[in-house]
C-alpha positions in Angstrom: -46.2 -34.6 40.4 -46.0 -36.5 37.5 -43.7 -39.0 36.2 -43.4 -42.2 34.0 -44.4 -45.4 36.1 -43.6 -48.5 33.9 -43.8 -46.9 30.9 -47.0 -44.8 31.8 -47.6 -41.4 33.0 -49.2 -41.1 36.7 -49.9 -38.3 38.7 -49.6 -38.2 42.6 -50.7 -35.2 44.7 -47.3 -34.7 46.6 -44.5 -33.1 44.8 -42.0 -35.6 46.1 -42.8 -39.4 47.8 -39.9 -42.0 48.1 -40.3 -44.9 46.1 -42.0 -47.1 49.3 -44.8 -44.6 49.5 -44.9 -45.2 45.5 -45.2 -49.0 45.9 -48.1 -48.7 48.6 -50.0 -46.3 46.3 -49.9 -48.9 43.5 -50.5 -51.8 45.7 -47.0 -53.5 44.3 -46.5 -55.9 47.8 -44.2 -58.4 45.6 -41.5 -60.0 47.0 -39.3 -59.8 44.3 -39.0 -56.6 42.9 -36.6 -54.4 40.9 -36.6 -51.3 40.6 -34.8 -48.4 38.4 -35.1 -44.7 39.1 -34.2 -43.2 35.9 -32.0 -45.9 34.6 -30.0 -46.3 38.2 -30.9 -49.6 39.9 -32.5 -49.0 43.6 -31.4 -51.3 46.3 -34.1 -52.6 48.5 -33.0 -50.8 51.6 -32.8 -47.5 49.9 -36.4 -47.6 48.9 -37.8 -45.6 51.7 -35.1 -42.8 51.4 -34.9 -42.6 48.0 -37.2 -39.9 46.2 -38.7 -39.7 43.4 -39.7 -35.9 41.8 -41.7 -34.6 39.0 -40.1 -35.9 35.4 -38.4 -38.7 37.0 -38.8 -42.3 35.1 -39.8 -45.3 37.7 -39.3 -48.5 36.3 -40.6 -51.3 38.9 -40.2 -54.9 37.8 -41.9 -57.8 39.3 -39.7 -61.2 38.8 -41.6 -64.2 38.2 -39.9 -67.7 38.4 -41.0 -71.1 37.1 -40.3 -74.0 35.2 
């Protein structure tokens, strides 16, 4: 499948993989994340049921805090 990760097109073999599966591909193991699956905001505990398909548009967003 392919769909728009962050602005960027990527591939993945499967035709379908929920947005955890996703995250481990890419290596995103940030605490504070948020994440939009074409424009509707994700909560955390949906991530591993929640799937993502061919066309769809992934925004994940890593939240950094400081002073």
């Amino acid at each position: 499948m392919t769909i728009t990760l962050n602005n960027r097109k990527e591939t993945f073999s499967p035709q379908e993989m929920s947005i955890t599966r996703i995250m481990e591909e890419k290596s995103f193991h940030f605490k504070m994340l948020i994440v939009k699956l074409n424009g509707t905001l994700i909560p955390r505990e949906s991530w591993p049921l929640t799937v993502v398909r061919n066309g769809d548009h992934l925004d994940i967003i890593h939240l950094v805090s400081g002073g």
